[in-house]
C-alpha positions in Angstrom: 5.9 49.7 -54.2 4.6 50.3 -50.8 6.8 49.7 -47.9 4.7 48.2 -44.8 5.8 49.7 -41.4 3.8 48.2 -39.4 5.7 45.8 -37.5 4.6 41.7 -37.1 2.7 41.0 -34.2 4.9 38.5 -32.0 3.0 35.4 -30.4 1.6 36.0 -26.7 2.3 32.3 -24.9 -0.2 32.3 -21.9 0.7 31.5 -18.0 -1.9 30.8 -15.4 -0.2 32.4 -13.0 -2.5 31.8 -10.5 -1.5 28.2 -10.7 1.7 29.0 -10.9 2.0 31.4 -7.9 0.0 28.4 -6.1 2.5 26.2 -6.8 5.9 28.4 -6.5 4.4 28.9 -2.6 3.7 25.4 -1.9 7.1 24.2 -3.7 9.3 23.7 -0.8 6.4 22.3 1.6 5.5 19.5 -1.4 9.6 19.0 -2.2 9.4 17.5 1.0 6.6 15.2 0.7 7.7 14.3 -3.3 11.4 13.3 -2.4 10.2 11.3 0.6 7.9 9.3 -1.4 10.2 8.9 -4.0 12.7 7.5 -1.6 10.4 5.1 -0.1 10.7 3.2 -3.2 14.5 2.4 -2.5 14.7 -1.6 -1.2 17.0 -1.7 2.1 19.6 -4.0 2.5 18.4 -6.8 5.0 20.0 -6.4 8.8 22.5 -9.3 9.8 25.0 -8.4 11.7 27.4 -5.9 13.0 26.4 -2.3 13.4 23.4 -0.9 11.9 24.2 1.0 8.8 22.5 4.4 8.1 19.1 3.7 5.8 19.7 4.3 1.8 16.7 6.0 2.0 17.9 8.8 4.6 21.3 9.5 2.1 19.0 10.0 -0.7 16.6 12.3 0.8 19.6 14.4 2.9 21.8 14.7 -0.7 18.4 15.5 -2.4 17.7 18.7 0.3 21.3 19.6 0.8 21.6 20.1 -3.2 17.8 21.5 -3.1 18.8 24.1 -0.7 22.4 24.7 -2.1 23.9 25.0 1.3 27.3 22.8 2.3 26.9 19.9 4.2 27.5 21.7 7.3 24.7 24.3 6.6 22.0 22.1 5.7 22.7 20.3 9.0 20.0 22.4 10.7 17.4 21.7 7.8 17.8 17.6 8.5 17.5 18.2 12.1 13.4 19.5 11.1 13.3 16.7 8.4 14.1 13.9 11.3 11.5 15.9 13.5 9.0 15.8 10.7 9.4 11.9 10.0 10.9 12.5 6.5 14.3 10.5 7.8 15.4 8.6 10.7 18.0 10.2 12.0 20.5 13.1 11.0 23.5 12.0 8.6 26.6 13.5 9.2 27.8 15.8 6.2 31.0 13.6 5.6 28.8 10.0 5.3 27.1 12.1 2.3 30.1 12.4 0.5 31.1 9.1 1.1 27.8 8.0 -0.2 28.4 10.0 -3.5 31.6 8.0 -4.0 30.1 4.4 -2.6 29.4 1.5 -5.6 26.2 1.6 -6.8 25.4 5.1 -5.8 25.4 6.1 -9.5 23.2 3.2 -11.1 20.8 4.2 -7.9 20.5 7.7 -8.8 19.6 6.7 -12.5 16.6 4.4 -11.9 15.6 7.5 -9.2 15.4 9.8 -12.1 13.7 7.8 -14.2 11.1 7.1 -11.6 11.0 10.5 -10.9 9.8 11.3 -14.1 7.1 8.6 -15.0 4.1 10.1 -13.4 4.3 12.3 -16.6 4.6 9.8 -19.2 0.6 10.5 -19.3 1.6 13.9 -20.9 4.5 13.3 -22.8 5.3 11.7 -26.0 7.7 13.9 -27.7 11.5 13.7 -26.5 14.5 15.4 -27.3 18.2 14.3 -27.0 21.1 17.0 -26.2 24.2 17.4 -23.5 25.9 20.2 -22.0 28.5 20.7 -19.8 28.9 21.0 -16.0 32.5 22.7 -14.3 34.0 20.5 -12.0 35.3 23.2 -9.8 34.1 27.2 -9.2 36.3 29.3 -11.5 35.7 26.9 -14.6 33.0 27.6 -17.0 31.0 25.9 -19.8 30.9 28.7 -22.1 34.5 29.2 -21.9 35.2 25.5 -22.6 32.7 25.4 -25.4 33.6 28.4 -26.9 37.2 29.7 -26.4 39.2 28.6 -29.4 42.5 28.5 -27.1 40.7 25.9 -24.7 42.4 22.4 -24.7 39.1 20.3 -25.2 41.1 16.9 -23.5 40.9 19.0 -20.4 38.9 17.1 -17.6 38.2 20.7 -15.8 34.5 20.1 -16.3 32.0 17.0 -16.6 29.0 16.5 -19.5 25.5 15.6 -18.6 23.4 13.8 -21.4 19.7 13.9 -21.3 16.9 12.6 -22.4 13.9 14.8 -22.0 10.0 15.3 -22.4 9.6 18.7 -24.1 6.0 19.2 -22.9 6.5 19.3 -19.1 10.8 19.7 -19.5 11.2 16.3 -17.7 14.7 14.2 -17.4 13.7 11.0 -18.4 17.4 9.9 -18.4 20.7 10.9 -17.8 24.2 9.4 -18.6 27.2 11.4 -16.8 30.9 11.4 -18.5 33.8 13.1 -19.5 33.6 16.0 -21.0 35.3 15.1 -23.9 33.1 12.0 -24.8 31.1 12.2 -28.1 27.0 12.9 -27.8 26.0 10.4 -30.5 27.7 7.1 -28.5 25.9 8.0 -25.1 22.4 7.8 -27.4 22.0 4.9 -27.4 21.5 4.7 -23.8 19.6 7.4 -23.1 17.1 5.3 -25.5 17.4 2.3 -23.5 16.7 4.1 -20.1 13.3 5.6 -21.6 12.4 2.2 -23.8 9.3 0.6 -22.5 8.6 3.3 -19.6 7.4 5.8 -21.9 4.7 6.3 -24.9 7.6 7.6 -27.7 6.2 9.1 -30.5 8.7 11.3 -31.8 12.6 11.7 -31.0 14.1 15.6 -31.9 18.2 16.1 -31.7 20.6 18.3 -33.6 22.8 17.6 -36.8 25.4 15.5 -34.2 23.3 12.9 -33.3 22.3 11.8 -37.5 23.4 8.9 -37.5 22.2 5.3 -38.9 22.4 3.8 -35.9 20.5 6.6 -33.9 17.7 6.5 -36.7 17.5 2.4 -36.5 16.8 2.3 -32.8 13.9 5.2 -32.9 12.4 3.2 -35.7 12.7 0.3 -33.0 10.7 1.7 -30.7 8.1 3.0 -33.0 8.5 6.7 -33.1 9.4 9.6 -35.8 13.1 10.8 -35.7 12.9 14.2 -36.6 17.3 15.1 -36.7 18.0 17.3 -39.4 20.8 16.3 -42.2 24.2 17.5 -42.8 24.4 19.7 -46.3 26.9 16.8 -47.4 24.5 13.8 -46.8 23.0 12.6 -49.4 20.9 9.4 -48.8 20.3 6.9 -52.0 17.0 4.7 -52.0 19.1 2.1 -53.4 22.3 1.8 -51.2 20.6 3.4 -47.4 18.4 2.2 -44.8 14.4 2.9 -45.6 14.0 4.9 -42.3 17.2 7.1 -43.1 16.1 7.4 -46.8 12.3 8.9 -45.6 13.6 10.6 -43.1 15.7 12.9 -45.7 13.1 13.0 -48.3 10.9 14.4 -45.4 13.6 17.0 -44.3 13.8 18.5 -47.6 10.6 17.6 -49.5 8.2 19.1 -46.3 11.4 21.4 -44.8 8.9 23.6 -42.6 7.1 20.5 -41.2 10.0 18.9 -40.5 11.9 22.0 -38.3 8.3 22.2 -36.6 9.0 19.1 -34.5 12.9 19.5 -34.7 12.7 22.4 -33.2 11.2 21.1 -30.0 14.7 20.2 -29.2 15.2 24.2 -28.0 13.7 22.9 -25.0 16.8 20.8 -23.9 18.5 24.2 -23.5 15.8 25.4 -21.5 16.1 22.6 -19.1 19.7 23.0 -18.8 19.4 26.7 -18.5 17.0 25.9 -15.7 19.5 23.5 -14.0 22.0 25.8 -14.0 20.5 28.9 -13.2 18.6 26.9 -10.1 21.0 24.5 -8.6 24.4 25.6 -10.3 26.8 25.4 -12.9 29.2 24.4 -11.0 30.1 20.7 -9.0 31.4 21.2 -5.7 32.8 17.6 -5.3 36.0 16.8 -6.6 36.6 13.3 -7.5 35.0 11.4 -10.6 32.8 9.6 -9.2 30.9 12.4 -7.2 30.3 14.5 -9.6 28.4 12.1 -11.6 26.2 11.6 -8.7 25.8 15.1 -7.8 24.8 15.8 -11.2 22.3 13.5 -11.3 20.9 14.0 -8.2 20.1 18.3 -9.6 18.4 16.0 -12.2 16.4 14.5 -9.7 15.6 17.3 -7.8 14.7 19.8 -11.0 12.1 16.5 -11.8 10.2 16.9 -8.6 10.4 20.9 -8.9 8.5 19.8 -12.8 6.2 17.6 -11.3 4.9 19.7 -8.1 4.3 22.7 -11.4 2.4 20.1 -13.1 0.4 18.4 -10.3 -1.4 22.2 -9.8 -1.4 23.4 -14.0 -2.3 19.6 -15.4 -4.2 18.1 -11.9 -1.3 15.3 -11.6 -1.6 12.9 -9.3 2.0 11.5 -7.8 2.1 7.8 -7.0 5.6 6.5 -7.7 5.0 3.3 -6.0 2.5 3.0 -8.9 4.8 3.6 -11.5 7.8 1.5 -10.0 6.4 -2.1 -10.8 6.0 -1.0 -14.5 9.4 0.2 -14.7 11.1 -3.0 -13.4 8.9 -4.8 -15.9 10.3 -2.7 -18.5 13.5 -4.1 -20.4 14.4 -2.3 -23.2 16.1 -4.1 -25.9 17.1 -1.7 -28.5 20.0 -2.7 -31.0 23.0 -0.3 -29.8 25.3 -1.6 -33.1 
């Protein structure tokens, strides 16, 4: 028998980096512009009485640059100094009013419908989406890969926060986001990552590991009219008579057309290339240190890797940015996805 030596050619994946160079140069000029615009879609609270209270706008756009330029409140002082001067905010906010503003009600559901927004100028490219979470340390010396992996690890720790995501896994989008506990299950904060994107998106298919097959899960991606593609655990074993249709076809599928099946699963590798991106760009780590902050700083790297995404995409695919365009169609959107 005649042994081949010759090894496998591996796949070249093409980058125009002309395009890209053009828009890794013009990032932080554009980041400006993007993040302003976005914040322009933020309704003010109407003036009564009293002293005037510092625009929403302003706190959004000065968290959004102090977490873009990963300085400390006091360093990125000097950078909204040259924002005021270039009309992207009114006046300077103080570095302790944005830390108040991480902890103030409503701050959270804010930053949610942000990153949503933030993300529907490229619904026009995306209609795959993949579900996955991962885990953020809520103070320097902790890490994710220790919690996740170190047997001796007490996992009802609270040393470190867990971010689940929705995502686009053409353009690596957040389409939504849900913060909590690190020791909260993935397949109960589904549901609501479904809900955030139902309505504002064109869903055609839904990938997500083995933790996240579940009835449920499978009922509300029928609901909105796309393809579940979540692989099945060796000790499920649907029946035609006693499960649900869309479970049942789903696991004929997974082991009738196997190689089909992990084509699309496997789109789901690009969650960890999002995170990976997250992490690598803005952090691992949470600098604030109660609760409630951390959930909105995590979101708000969300936001900001969204409008790094789109300024890529607005040189490679020609975009064109108009939130104010997408904003009426996403407060027309109710989802109403069965969550039971």
């Amino acid at each position: 028998m005649e042994i081949q030596t010759q090894l496998p050619i591996e796949p070249k994946y093409g980058q125009k980096w002309h395009l890209y160079n053009l828009a890794k140069t013009q990032e932080k000029r554009l980041f400006y512009s993007l993040l302003h615009e976005l914040c322009q879609t933020i309704p003010e609270p109407v003036y009564k009485f009293g002293r005037p209270s510092i625009p929403i706008r302003d706190l959004v756009f000065s968290l959004g640059l102090k977490l873009y330029s990963n300085y400390s409140g006091r360093k990125v002082i000097s950078d909204l100094h040259h924002a005021q001067g270039a009309g992207y905010i009114s006046k300077t906010v103080h570095y302790n009013t944005l830390t108040k503003f991480l902890n103030a009600e409503g701050t959270y559901e804010l930053l949610q419908m942000l990153l949503t927004l933030s993300a529907m100028p490229l619904k026009q490219l995306e209609d795959g989406f993949s579900l996955d979470s991962s885990g953020f340390g809520s103070y320097q010396y902790e890490r994710w890969q220790r919690v996740r992996f170190s047997p001796r690890f007490h996992k009802g720790s609270r040393n470190y926060v867990k971010g689940h995501i929705c995502i686009g896994t053409r353009t690596n989008c957040i389409c939504s986001c849900e913060v909590t506990y690190g020791n909260f299950s993935d397949v109960n904060q589904a549901p609501k990552l479904l809900e955030q994107i139902n309505g504002k998106f064109n869903v055609k298919e839904v990938s997500a590991d083995k933790a996240y097959n579940a009835y449920r899960i499978f009922q509300i991606i029928e609901e909105m009219k796309a393809i579940p593609y979540i692989p099945f655990l060796s000790s499920r074993n649907p029946k035609k008579e006693t499960s649900p249709k869309i479970w049942y076809d789903m696991y004929q599928h997974f082991q009738n057309h196997r190689e089909d099946f992990m084509k699309h699963y496997h789109r789901r590798s690009n969650v960890e290339t999002v995170f990976s991106m997250v992490k690598i760009r803005l952090g691992e780590f949470l600098k604030c240190k109660k609760y409630e902050s951390q959930r909105c700083e995590l979101l708000m790297k969300f936001i900001v890797h969204n409008i790094t995404v789109l300024i890529q995409e607005i040189f490679e695919s020609d975009l064109d940015v108009e939130f104010r365009d997408h904003l009426k169609a996403f407060l027309n959107s109710k989802g109403t996805l069965c969550s039971t």
